[in-house]
C-alpha positions in Angstrom: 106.1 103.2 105.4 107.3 100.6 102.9 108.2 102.1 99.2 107.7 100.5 96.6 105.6 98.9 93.2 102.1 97.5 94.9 102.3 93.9 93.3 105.5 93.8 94.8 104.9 94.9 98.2 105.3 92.8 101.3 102.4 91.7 102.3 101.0 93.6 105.6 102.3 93.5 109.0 101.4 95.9 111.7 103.1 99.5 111.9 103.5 99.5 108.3 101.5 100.4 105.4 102.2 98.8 102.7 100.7 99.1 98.8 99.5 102.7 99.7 97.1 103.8 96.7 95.6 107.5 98.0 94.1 109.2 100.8 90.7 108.5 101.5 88.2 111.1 101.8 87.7 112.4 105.0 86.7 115.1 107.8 87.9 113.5 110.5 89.5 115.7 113.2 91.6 113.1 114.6 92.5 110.7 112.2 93.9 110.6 108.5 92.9 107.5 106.4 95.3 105.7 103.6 94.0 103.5 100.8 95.9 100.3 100.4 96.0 98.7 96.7 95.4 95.2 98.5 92.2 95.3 100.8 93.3 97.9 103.5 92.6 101.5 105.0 95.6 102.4 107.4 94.7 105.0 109.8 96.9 107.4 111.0 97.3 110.3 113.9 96.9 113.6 112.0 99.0 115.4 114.7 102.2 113.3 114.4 100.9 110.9 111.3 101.8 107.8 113.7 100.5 104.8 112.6 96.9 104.0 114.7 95.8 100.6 112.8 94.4 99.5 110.0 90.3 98.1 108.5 90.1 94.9 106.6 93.3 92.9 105.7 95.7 92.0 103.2 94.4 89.6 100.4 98.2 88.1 100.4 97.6 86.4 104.0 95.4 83.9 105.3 91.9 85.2 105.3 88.3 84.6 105.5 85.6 86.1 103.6 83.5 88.5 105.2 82.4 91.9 105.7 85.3 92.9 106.8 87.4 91.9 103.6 87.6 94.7 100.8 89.7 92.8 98.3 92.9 93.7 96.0 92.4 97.0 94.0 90.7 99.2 96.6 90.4 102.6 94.9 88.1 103.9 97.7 87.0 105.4 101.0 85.7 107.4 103.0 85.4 108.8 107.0 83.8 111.0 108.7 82.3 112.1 112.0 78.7 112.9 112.8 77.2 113.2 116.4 80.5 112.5 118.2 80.9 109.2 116.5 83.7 108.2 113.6 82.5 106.3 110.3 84.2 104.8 107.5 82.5 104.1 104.0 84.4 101.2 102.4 83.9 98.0 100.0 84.3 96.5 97.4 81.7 95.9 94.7 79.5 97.1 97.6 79.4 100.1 100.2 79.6 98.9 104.0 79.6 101.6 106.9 81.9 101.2 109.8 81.7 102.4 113.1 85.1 103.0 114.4 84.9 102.5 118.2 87.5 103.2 120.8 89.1 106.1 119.4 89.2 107.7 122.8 91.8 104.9 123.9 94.5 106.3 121.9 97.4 107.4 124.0 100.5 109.3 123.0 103.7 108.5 124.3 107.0 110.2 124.1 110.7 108.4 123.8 113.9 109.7 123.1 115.9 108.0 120.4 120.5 108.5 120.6 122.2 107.3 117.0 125.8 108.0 117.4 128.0 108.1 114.3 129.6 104.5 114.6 125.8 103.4 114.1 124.9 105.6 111.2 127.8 104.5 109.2 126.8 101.1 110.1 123.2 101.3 109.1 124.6 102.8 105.7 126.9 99.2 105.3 123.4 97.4 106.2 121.4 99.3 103.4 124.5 98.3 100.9 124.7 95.1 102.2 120.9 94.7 101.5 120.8 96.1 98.2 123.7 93.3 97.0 121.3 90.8 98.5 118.6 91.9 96.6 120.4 92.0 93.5 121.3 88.2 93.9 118.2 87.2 94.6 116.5 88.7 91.6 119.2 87.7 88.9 119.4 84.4 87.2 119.4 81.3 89.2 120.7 77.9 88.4 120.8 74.1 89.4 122.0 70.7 89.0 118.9 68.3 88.2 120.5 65.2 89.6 119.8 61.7 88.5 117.9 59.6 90.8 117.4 56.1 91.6 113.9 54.1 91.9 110.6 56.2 91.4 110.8 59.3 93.1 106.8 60.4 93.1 106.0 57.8 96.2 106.2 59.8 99.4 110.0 58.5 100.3 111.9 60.7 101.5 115.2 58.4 100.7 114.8 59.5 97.6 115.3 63.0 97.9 117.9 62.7 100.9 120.5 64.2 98.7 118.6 66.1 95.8 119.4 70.6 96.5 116.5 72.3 97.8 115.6 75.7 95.7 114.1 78.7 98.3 111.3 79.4 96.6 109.7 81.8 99.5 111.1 81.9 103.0 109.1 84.2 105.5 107.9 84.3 109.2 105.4 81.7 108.9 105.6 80.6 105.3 108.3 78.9 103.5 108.6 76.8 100.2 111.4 74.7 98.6 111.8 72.8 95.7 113.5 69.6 94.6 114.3 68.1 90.8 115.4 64.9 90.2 115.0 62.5 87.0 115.8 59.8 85.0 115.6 58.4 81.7 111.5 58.2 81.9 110.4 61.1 84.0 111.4 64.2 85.3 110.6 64.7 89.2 109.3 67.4 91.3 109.0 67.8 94.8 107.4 70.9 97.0 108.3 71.4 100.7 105.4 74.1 101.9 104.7 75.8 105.2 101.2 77.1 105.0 99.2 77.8 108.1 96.2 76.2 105.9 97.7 73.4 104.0 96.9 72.3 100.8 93.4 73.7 100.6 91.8 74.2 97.2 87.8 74.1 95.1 88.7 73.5 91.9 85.7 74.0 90.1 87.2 75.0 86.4 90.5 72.9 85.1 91.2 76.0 83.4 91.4 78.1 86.6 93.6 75.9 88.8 95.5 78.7 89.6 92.7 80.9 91.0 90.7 78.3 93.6 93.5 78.6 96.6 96.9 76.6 97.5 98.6 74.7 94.5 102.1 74.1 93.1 103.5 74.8 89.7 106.3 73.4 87.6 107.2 75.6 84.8 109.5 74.7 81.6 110.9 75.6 78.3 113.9 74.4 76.0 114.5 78.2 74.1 116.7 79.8 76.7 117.3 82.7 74.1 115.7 86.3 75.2 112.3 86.8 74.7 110.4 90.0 73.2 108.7 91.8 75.7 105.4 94.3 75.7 102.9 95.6 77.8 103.2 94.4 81.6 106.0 92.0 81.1 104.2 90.2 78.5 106.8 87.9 76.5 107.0 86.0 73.6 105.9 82.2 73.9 107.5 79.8 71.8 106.3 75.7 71.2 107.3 73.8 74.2 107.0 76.3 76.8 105.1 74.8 79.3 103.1 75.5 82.9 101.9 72.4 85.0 99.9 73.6 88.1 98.7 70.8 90.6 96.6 71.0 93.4 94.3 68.7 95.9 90.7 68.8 96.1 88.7 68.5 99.3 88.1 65.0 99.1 91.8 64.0 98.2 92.5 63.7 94.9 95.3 65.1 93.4 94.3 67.4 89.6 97.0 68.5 87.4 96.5 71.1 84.6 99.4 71.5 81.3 99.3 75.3 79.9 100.8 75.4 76.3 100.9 78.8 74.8 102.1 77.7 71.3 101.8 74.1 69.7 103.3 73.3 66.4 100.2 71.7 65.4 97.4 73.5 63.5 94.2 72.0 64.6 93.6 73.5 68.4 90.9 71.5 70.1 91.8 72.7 73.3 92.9 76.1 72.8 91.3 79.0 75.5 91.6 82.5 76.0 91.8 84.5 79.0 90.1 88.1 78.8 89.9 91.6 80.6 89.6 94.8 79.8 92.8 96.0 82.0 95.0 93.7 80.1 93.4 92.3 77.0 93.2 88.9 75.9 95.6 86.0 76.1 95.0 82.7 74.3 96.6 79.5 75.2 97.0 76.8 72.3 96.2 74.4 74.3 95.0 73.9 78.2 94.5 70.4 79.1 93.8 68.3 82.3 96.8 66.2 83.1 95.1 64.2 86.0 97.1 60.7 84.9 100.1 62.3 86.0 101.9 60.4 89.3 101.4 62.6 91.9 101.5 62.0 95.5 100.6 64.3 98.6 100.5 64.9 102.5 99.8 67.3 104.6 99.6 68.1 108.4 98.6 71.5 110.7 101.2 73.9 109.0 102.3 72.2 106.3 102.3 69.8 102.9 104.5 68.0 100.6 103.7 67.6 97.2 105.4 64.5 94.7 105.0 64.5 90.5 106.6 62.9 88.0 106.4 64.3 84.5 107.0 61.8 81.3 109.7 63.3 79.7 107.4 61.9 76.4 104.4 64.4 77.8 107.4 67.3 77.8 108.8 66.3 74.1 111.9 65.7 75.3 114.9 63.1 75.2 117.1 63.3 78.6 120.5 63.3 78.5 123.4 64.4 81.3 123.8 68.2 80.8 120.8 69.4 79.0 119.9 72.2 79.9 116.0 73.5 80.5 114.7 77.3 81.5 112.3 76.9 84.2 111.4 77.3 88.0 109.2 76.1 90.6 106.5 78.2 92.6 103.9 77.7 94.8 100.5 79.2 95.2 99.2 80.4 98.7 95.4 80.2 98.7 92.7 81.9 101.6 91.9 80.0 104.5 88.7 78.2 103.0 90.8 77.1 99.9 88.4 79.3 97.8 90.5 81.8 95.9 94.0 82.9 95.6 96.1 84.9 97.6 99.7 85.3 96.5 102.4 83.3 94.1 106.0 83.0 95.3 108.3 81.6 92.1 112.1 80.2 92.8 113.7 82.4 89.9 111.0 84.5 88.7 110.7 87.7 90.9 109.1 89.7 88.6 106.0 92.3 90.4 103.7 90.4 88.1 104.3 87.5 89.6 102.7 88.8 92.9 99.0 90.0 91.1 96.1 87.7 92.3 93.1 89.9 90.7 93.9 89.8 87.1 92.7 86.3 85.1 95.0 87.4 81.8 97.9 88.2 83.8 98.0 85.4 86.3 98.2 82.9 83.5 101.2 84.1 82.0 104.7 82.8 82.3 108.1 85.2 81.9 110.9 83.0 80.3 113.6 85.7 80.7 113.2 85.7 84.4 113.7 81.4 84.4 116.4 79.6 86.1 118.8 77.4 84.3 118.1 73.6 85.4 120.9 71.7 83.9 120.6 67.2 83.9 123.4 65.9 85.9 
């Protein structure tokens, strides 16, 4: 069983539960039912609490709408037995009965496990040596942003031969890295993505690029002093604090959105609001399509690569070797149909609420503390 904060939690792999909310109602004789926060209800053996397996799946993964799919924030649940058969009542908006079959499969095995001393006091270095990694990996990061020659937003990899790549997410069969590179005109992005459904996205709202499946994101700011912070990580946005989120659409084009919080200016056109009742409102000054930008995209089986390049006029700022900007790079990881969201990985931000996919209000939010440093060459 995995500890921990459930926006935070890894997503699901099997033997673990992960995310656990509550126990589920139940008169089961055999079995004891878990809640998870994102979509599942792990089932374990009441005699020994081992772990049996687990309805529906984690929103975080690749998956397909369906019956079978509960959704993140499952408060819910419910088994029991009647006439020699095992239900479960489970859902989302909705109630769905489930017939668990093959319960009289289960087999119990017995092992012996020996731990001598040397490997105890090794296991304690491990944890130590764990925690120190985890410590790095959540504190500030930094990079050079290095110069570069000739348009880098083409689809030649020449260009970005030589530029560092910044982990972003690195898992079994995920992984992300960015790249930044400018010159006196633009600053450049690129986005290396594993992704067992590559680039799939609906956008159907401008507004909402970050909610209809796989994208990218460039975040950026100038004000590298501390920000304020209430509520769930909510921090203080200053003008020129900026989120660009791009994405593909199912016929091949290439959509950009710009998120301003603040703008100097008074008039607000294009200012929008984001609303619940869990977290309240949050009102962007400005949220615009950015569609002209140079983008540039391809894609095979398991993977994509993504190119932009930003005016540095668009950004309000003059380049020059070692200005320094607070920002990061992220990627979105959509379903398998490219109809919703699943999870956001960010290079320097690591924050839990980086991780919640079921929240409008606080998906749109950026957290300037948590920034890298990205310093011009």
């Amino acid at each position: 069983m995995q500890v921990g904060f459930a926006w935070n939690a890894d997503a699901y792999t099997p033997g673990f539960l992960v995310a656990a909310m509550l126990f589920s109602e139940q008169s089961s004789q055999r079995l004891l039912a878990v809640t998870g926060y994102c979509g599942e209800y792990f089932l374990l053996d009441k005699q020994d609490g081992l772990f049996v397996d687990t309805l529906g799946e984690d929103q975080r993964g690749v998956f397909t709408m369906g019956p079978h799919m509960v959704l993140t924030e499952n408060f819910n649940g419910c088994m029991y037995e009647r006439q020699g058969k095992t239900y479960f009542i489970g859902g989302d908006a909705d109630a769905r009965i489930w017939e668990l079959q093959g319960l009289d499969t289960i087999k119990r095995a017995t092992g012996a496990v020996q731990v001598n001393a040397n490997q105890f006091v090794q296991a304690r270095k491990n944890a130590e040596q764990n925690l120190k990694v985890a410590s790095i990996a959540t504190g500030v990061k930094q990079t050079l942003v290095p110069r570069l020659k000739g348009v880098a937003a083409g689809g030649k990899y020449g260009d970005w031969q030589n530029v560092p790549q910044l982990p972003i997410f690195i898992g079994a069969n995920r992984s992300a890295f960015g790249q930044l590179g400018y010159d006196e005109q633009n600053l450049y992005a690129r986005f290396l993505v594993q992704d067992e459904s590559p680039l799939r996205s609906t956008p159907q709202d401008y507004k909402l690029l970050f909610k209809c499946g796989d994208a990218v994101e460039i975040q950026l700011g100038s004000e590298l002093n501390t920000r304020a912070v209430r509520g769930q990580n909510m921090q203080t946005m200053l003008p020129g604090d900026i989120r660009i989120i791009m994405t593909r659409t199912m016929d091949g084009a290439m959509v950009a959105t710009c998120y301003r919080p603040r703008i100097t200016s008074r008039d607000k056109p294009n200012q929008a609001s984001f609303e619940t009742q869990s977290s309240g409102k949050v009102t962007f000054d400005e949220i615009i399509p950015w569609n002209d930008l140079p983008m540039h995209a391809v894609s095979d089986k398991v993977s994509y690569v993504v190119e932009v390049a930003i005016p540095w006029a668009k950004l309000g700022i003059t380049p020059k070797s070692g200005f320094i900007l607070g920002g990061g790079m992220g990627v979105i990881y959509g379903n398998e149909g490219g109809t919703r969201n699943a999870i956001r990985y960010l290079w320097s931000d690591k924050s839990p609420e980086v991780s919640i996919n079921n929240d409008i209000p606080s998906e749109s939010q950026m957290h300037p503390n948590q920034w890298g440093r990205l310093r011009l060459e």
